[in-house]
GUPANU-933868 format. One record per atom (N, C-alpha, C, CB): residue number from 1; residue in one letter; x, y, z. Coordinates in nm, 3 decimals, always signed. Each point is the difference from the previous one (the first is absolute). Last residue first. Glycine has a CB too. Example, Ala and Ser with C-alpha at 12.3 -4.5 7.8 and 13.67 -1.06 7.14 Angstrom:
// residues 2
(pt 2,S,(+1.285,-0.225,+0.708)),
(pt 2,S,(+0.082,+0.119,+0.006)),
(pt 2,S,(-0.077,+0.109,+0.073)),
(pt 2,S,(+0.118,-0.063,-0.215)),
(pt 1,A,(-0.089,-0.509,+0.208)),
(pt 1,A,(-0.089,+0.119,+0.000)),
(pt 1,A,(+0.090,+0.120,+0.000)),
(pt 1,A,(-0.189,-0.117,+0.125)),
This chain:
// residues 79
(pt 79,X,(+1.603,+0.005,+1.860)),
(pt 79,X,(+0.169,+0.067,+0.011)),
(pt 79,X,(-0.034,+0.183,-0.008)),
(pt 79,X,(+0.165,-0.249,-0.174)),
(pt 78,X,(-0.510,-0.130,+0.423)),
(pt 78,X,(+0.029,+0.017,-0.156)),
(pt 78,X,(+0.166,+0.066,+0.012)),
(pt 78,X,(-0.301,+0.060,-0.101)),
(pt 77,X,(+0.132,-0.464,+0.374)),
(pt 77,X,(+0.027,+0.117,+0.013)),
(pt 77,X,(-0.005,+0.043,-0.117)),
(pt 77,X,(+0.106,-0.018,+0.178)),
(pt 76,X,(-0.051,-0.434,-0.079)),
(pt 76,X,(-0.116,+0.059,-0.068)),
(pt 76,X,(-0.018,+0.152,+0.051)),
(pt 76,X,(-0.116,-0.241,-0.020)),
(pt 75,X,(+0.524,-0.030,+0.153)),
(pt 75,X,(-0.052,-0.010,-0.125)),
(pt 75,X,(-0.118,+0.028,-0.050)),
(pt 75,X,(+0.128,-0.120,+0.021)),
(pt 74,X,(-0.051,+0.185,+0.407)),
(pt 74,X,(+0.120,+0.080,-0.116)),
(pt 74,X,(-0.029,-0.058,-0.054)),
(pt 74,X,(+0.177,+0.078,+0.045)),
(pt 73,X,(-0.598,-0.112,+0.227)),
(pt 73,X,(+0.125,-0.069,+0.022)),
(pt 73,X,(+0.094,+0.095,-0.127)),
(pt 73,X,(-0.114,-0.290,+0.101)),
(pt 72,X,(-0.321,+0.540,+0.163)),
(pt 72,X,(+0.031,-0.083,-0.143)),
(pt 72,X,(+0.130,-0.092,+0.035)),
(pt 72,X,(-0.089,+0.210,-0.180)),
(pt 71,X,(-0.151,+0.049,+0.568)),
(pt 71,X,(+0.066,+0.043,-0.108)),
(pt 71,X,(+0.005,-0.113,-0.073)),
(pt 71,X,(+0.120,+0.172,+0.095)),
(pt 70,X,(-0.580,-0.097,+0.112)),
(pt 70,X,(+0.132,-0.055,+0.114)),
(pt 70,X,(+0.128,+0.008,-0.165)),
(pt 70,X,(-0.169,-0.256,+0.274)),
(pt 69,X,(-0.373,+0.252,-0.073)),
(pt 69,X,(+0.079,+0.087,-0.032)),
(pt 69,X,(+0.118,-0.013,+0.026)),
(pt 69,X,(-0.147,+0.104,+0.009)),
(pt 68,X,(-0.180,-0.454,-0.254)),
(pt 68,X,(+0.012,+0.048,+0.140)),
(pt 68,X,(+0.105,+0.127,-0.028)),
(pt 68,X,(-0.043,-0.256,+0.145)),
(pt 67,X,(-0.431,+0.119,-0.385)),
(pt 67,X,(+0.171,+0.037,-0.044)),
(pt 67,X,(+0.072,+0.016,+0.149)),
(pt 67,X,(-0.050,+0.162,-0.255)),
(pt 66,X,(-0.452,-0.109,+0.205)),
(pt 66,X,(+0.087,-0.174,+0.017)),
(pt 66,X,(+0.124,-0.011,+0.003)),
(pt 66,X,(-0.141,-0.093,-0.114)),
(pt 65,X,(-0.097,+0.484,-0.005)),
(pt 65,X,(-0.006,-0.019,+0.114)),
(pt 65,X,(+0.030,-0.088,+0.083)),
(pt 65,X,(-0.100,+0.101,-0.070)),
(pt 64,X,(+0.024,-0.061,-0.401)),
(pt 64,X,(+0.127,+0.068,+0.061)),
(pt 64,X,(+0.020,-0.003,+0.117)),
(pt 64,X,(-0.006,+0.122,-0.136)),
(pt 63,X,(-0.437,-0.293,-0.051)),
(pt 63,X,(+0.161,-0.081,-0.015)),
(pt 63,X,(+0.116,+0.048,+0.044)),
(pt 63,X,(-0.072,-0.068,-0.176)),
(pt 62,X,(-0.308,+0.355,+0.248)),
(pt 62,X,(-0.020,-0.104,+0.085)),
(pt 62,X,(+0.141,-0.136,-0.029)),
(pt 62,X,(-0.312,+0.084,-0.008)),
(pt 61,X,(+0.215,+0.296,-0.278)),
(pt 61,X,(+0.048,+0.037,+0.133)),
(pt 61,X,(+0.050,-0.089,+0.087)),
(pt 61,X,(-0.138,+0.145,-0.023)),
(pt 60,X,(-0.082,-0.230,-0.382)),
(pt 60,X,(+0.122,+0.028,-0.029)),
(pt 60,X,(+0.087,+0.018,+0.147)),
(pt 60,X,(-0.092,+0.108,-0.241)),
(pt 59,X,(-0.409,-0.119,+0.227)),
(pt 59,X,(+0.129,-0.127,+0.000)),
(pt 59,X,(+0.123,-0.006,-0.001)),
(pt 59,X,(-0.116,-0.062,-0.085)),
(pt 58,X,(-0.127,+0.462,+0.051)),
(pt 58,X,(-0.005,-0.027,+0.170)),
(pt 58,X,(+0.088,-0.178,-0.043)),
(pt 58,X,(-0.321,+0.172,+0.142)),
(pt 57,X,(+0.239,+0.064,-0.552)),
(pt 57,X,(+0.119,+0.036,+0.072)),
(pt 57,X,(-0.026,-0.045,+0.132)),
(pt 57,X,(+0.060,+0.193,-0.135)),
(pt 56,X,(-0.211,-0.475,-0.266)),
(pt 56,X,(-0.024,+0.095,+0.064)),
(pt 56,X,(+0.081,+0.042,+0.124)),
(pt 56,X,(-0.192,-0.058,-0.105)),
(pt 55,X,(+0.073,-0.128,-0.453)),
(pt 55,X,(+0.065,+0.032,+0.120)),
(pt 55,X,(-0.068,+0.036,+0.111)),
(pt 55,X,(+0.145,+0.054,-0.129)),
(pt 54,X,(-0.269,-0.094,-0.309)),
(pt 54,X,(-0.060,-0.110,+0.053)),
(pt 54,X,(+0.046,-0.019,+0.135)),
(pt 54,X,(-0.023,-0.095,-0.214)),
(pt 53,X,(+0.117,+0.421,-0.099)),
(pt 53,X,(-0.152,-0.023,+0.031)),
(pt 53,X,(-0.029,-0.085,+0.079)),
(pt 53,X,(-0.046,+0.053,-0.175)),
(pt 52,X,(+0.516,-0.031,-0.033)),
(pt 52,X,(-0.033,+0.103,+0.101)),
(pt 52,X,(-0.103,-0.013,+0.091)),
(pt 52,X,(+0.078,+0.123,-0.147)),
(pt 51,X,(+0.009,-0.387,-0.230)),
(pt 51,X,(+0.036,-0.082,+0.108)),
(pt 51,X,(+0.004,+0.127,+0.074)),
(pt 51,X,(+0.128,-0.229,-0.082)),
(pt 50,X,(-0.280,+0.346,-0.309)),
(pt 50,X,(-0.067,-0.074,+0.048)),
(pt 50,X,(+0.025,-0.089,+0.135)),
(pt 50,X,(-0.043,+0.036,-0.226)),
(pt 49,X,(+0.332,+0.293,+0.056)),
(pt 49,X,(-0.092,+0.062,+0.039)),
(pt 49,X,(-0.111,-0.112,+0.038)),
(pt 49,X,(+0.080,+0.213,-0.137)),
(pt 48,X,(+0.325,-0.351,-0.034)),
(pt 48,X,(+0.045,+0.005,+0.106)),
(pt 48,X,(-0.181,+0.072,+0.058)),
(pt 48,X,(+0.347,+0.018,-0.053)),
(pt 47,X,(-0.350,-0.192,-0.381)),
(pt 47,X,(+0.003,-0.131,+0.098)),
(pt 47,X,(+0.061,+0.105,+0.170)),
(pt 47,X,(+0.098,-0.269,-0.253)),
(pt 46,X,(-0.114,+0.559,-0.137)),
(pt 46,X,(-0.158,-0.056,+0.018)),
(pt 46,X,(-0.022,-0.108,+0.126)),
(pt 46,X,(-0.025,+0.021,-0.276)),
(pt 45,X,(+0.447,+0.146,+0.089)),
(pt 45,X,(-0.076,+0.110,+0.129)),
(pt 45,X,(-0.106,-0.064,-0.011)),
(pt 45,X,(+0.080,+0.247,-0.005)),
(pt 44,X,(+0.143,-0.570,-0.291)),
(pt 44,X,(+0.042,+0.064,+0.154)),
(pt 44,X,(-0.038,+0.092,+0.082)),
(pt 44,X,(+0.134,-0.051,-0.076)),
(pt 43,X,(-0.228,+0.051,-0.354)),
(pt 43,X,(-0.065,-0.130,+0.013)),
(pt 43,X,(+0.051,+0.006,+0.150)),
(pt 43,X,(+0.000,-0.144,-0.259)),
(pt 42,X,(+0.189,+0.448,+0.022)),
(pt 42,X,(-0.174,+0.062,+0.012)),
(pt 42,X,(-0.036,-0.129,+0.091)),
(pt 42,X,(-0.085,+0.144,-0.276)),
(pt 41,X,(+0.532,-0.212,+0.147)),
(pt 41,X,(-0.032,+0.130,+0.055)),
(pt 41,X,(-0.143,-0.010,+0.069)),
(pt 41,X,(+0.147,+0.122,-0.186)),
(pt 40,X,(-0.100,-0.383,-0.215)),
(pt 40,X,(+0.079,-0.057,+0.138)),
(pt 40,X,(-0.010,+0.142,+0.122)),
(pt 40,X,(+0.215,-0.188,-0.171)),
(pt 39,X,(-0.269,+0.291,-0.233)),
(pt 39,X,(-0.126,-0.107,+0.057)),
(pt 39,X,(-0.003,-0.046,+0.114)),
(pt 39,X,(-0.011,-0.072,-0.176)),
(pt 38,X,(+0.397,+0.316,-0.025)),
(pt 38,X,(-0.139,+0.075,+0.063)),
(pt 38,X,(-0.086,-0.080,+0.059)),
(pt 38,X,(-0.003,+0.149,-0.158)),
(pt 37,X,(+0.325,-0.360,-0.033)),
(pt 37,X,(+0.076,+0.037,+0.077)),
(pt 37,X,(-0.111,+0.107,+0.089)),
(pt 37,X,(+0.242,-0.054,-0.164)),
(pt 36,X,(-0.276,-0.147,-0.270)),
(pt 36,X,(-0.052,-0.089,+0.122)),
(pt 36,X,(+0.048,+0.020,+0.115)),
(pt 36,X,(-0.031,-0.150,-0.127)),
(pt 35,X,(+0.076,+0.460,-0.247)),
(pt 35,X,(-0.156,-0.043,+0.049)),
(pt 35,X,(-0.011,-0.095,+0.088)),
(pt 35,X,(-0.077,+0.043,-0.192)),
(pt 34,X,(+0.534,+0.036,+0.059)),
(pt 34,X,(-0.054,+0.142,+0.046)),
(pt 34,X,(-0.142,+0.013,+0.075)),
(pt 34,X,(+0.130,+0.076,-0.202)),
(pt 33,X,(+0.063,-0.477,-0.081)),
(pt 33,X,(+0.091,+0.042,+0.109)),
(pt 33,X,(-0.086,+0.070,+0.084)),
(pt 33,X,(+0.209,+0.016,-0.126)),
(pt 32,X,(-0.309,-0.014,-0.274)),
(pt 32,X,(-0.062,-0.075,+0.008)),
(pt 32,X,(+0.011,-0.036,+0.143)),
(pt 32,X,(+0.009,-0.040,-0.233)),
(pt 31,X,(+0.197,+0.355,-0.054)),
(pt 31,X,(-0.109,+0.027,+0.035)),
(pt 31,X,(-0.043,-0.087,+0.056)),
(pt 31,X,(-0.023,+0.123,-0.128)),
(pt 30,X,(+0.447,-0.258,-0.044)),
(pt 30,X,(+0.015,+0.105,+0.151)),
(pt 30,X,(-0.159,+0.078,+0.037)),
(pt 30,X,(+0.300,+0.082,-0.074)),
(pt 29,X,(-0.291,-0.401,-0.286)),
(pt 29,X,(-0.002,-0.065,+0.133)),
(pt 29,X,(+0.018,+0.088,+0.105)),
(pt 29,X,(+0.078,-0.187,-0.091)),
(pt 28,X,(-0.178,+0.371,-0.322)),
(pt 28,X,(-0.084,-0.122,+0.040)),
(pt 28,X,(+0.047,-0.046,+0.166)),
(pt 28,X,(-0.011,-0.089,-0.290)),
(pt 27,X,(+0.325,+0.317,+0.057)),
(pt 27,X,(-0.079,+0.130,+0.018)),
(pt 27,X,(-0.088,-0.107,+0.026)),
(pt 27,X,(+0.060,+0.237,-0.146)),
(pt 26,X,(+0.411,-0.494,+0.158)),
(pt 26,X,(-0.117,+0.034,-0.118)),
(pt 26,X,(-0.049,+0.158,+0.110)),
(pt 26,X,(-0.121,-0.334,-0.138)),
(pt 25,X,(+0.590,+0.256,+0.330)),
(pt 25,X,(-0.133,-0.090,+0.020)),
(pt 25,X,(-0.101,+0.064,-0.134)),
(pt 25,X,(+0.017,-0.035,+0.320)),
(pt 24,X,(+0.418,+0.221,-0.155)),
(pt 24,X,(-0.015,-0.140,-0.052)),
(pt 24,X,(-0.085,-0.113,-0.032)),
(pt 24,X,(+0.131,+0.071,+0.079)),
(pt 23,X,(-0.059,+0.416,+0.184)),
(pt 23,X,(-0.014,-0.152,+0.048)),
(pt 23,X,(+0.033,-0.087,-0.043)),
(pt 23,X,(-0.121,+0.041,+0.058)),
(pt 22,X,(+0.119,+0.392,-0.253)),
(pt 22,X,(+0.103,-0.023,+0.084)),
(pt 22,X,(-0.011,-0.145,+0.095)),
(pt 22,X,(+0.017,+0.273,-0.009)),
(pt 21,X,(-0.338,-0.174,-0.332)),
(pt 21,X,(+0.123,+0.011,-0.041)),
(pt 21,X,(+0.164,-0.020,+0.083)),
(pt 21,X,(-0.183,+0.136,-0.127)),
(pt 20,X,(-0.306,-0.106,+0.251)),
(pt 20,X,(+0.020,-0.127,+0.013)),
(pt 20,X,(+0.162,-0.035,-0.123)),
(pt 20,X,(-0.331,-0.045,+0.081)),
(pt 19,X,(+0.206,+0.512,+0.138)),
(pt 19,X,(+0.039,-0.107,+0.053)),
(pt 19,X,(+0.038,-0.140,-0.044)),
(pt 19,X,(-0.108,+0.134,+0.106)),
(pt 18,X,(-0.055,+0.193,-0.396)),
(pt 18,X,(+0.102,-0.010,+0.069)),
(pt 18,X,(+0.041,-0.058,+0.109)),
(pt 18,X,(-0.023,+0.131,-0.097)),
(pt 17,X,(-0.375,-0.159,-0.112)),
(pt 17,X,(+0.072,-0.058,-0.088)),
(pt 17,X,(+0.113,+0.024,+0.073)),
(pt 17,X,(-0.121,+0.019,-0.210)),
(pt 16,X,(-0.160,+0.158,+0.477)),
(pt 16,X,(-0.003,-0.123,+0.013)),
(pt 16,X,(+0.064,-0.028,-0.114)),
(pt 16,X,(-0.184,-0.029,+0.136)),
(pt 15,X,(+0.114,+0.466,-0.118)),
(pt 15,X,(+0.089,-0.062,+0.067)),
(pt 15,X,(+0.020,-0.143,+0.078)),
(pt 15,X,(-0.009,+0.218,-0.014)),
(pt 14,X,(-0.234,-0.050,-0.333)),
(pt 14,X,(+0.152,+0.039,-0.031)),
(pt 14,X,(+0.094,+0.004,+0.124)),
(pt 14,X,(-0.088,+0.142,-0.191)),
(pt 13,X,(-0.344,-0.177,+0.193)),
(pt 13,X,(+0.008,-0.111,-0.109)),
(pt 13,X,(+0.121,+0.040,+0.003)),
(pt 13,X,(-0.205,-0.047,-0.147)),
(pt 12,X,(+0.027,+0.300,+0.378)),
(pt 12,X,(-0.024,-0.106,+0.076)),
(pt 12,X,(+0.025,-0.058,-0.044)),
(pt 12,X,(-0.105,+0.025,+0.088)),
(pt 11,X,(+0.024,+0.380,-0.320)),
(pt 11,X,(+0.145,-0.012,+0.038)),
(pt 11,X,(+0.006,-0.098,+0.132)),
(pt 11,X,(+0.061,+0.253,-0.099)),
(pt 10,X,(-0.420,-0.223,-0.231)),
(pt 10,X,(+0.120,-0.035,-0.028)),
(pt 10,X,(+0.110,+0.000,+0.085)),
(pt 10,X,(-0.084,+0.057,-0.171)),
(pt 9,X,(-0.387,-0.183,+0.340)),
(pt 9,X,(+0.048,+0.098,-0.004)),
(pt 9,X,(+0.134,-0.049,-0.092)),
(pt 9,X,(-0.126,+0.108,+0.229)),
(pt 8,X,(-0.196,-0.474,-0.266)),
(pt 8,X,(+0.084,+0.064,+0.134)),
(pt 8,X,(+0.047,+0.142,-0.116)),
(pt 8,X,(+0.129,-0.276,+0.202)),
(pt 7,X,(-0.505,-0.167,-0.270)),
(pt 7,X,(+0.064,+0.118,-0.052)),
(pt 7,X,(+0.033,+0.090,+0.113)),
(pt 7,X,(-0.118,-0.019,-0.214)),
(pt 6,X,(+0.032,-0.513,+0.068)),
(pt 6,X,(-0.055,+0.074,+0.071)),
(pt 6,X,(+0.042,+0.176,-0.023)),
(pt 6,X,(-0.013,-0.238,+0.150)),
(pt 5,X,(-0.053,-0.327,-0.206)),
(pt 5,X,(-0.007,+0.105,-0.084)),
(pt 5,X,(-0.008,+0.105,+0.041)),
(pt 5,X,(-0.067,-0.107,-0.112)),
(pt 4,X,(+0.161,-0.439,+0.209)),
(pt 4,X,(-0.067,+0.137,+0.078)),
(pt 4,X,(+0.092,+0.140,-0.104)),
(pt 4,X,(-0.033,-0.140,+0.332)),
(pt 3,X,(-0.012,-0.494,-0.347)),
(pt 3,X,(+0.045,+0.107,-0.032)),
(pt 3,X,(-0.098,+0.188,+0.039)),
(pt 3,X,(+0.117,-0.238,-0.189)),
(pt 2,X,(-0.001,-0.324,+0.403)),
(pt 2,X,(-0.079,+0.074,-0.067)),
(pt 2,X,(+0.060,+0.137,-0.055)),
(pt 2,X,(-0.167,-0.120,+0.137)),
(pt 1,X,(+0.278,-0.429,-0.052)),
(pt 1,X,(+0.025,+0.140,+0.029)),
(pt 1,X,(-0.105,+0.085,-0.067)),
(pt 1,X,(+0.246,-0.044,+0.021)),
């Protein structure tokens, strides 16, 4: 593990001690939680925008266009 030093606004600190008060959880881990939860985040628009680029809408078109037109069976209907 590594350790990260970092310096947050007080009243960001107060409300992450509180939470991880009401969680039950150390201040380490509910921070720790939080960052991989962003990363994660960030790391995802990156993979959807890069899989954007590479798109393209006349294909897109062109698959839909395959779709026959015709109602869904009841069980795959939405509700």
């Amino acid at each position: 593990m590594t350790n990260l030093n970092v310096q947050i606004p007080d009243s960001l600190y107060k409300q992450v001690e509180a939470l991880a008060a009401r969680e039950n959880v150390p201040i380490e881990q509910l921070v720790a939680i939080a960052l991989s939860a962003q990363v994660s985040a960030w790391t995802t628009k990156d993979y959807i925008e890069a899989k954007k680029a590479r798109g393209s809408w006349d294909n897109f078109k062109q698959a839909l266009n395959k779709v026959p037109d015709i109602e869904p069976e009841d069980y795959d209907k939405l509700a």
